[in-house]
C-alpha positions as CSV (number, residue, x, y, z in Angstrom):
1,X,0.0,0.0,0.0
2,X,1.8,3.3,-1.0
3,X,1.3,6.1,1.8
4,X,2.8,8.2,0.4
5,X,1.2,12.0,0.3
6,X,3.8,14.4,-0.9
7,X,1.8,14.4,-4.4
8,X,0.0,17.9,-4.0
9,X,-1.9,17.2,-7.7
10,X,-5.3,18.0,-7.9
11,X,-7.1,14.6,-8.1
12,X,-8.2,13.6,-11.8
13,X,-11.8,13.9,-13.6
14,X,-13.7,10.8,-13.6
15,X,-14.1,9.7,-17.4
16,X,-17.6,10.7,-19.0
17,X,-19.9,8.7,-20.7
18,X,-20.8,9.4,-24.5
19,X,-24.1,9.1,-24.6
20,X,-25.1,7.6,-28.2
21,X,-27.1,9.4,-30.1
22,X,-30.6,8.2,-28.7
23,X,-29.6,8.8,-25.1
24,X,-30.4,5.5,-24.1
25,X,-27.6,3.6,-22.3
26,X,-26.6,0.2,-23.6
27,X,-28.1,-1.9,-20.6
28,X,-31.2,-0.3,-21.4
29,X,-31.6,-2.4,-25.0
30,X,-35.5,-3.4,-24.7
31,X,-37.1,-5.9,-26.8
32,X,-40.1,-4.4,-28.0
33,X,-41.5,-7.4,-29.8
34,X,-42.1,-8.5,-26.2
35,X,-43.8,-5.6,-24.9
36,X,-47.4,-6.1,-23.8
37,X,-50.6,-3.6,-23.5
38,X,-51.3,-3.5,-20.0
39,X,-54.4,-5.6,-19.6
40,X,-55.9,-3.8,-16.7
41,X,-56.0,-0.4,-18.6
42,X,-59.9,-0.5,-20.2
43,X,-61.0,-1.9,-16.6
44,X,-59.4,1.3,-14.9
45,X,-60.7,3.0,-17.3
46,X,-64.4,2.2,-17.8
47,X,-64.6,2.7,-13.9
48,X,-62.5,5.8,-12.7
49,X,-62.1,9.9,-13.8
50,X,-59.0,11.1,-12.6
51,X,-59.2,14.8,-12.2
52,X,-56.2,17.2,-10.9
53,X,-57.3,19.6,-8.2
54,X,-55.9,22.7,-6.8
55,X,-53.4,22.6,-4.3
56,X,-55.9,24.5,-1.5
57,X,-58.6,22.5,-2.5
58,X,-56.5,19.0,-2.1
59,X,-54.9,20.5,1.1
60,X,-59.2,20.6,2.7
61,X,-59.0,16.9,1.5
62,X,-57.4,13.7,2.8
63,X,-58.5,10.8,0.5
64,X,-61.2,10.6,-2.6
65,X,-63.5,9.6,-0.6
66,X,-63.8,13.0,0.9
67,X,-63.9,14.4,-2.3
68,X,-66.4,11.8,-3.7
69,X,-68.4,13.1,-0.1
70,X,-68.6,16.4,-0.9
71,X,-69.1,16.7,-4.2
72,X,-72.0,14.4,-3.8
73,X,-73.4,16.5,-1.3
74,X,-72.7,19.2,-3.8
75,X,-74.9,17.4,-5.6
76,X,-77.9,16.8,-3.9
77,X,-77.9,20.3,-3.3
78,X,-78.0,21.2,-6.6
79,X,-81.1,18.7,-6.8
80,X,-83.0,20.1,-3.7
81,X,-82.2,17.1,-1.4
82,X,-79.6,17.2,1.1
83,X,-78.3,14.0,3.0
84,X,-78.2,14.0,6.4
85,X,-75.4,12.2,6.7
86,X,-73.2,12.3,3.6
87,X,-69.9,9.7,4.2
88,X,-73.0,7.1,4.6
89,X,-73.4,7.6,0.5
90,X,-70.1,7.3,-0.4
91,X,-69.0,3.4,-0.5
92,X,-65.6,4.4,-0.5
93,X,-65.4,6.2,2.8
């Protein structure tokens, strides 16, 4: 083991990598004949909306069911008829 520290040059560069041309790295090489359609896509699909919301209105709420709460109460409102007890109409609560 060589000790010795009376070399005062500045350590050297690590090599870079040339990325080729398609910035894909060799280990990456996927067989796209392979691939597959995800088979659970249509069913996710046919049953869910995915909506963004605002960052204060996601901060008043802590899962979907909330959301799915008040927006059916929301609603009913709309329609005359408010629950009495609106998380008892949401399944997902």
């Amino acid at each position: 083991m060589n000790t010795d520290i009376s070399n005062n040059s500045p350590p050297t560069a690590s090599p870079v990598l040339e990325m080729p041309e398609d910035d894909m790295l060799p280990e990456y090489d996927f067989d796209y004949s392979k691939a597959q359609r995800n088979p659970y896509v249509g069913k996710i699909e046919a049953r869910t909306a995915s909506v963004t919301l605002a960052p204060d209105v996601a901060a008043v709420f802590s899962t979907s069911g909330a959301v799915n709460a008040a927006l059916r109460v929301l609603i009913q409102a709309a329609r005359g008829h408010v629950p009495a007890n609106p998380e008892a109409s949401d399944p997902a609560v």
